[in-house]
N, C-alpha and C positions, 0 to 999 in steps of 0.2 A: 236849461240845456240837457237835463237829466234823460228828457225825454225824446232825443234825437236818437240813439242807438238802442232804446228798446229791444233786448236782450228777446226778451220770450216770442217778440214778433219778428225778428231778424229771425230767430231757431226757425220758426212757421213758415215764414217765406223761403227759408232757403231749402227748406224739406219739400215742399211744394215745386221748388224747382226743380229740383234735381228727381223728386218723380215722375216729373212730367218728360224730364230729360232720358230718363230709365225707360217709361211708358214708349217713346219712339226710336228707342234704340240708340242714341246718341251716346249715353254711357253707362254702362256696364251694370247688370243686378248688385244690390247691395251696395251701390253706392252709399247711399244713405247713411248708411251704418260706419265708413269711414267719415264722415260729417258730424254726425252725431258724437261718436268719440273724440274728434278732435274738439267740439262744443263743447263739452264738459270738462274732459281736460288740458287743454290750450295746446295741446302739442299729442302724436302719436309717433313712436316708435316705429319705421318701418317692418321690425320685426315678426310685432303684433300684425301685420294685415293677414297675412294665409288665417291663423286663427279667427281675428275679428269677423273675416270675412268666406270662413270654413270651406276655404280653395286650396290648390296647388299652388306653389312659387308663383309660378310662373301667370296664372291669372291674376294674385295677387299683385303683383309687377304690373300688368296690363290696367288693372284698373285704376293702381296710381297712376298709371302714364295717362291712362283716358280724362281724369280729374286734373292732373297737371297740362294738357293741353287746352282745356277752355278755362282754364286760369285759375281755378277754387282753391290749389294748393298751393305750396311752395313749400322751399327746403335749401337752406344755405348750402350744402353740398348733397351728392348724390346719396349719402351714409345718413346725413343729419336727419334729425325727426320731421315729417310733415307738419306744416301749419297752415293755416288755414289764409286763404288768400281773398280779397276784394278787388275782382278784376273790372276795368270801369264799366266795360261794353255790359255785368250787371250791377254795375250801382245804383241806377234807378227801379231797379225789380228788387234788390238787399234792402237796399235803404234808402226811400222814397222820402223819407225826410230829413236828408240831405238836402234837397233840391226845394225842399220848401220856401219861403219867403219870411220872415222874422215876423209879419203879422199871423199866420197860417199857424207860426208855432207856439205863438204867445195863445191862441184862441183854446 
């Protein structure tokens, strides 16, 4: 089972997505880069975004909101740190082996 969350290929896919998502405008430049921090260390300060993300408040605001509306984020309160969310509508583009079959993943 080790090999159902593959760490290094979930990072790949989800970078991938979310450029392709930046690519047509759907969210916000440097997304990425809040992803990426939250992938290395399990949680980000909303704090840190203006710096991570070397904006104003106030786009920094904007970009969490853009990332918490198609689901990638979350945050037990408005204050609490970002984490990083698996929203289903991309469960099978995150992690395509989930959805495998017990033969597929023994192979």
């Amino acid at each position: 089972m080790s090999g159902l969350m593959q760490p290094r290929k979930l990072r790949e896919r989800m970078l991938t997505w979310i450029e392709e998502e930046i690519r047509v405008g759907a969210l916000p430049p440097r997304s990425e880069a809040v992803l990426t921090a939250i992938l290395s260390r399990g949680e980000l300060d909303r704090a840190e975004l203006v710096t991570l993300l070397r904006t104003s408040d106030n786009a920094a605001r904007r970009s969490a909101a853009a990332l918490f509306k198609v689901g990638i984020l979350q945050s037990e309160t408005s204050y609490s740190p970002l984490r990083l969310a698996f929203p289903i509508g991309l469960a099978m583009q995150l992690l395509p082996e989930a959805f495998l079959s017990q033969d597929q993943i023994l192979r």
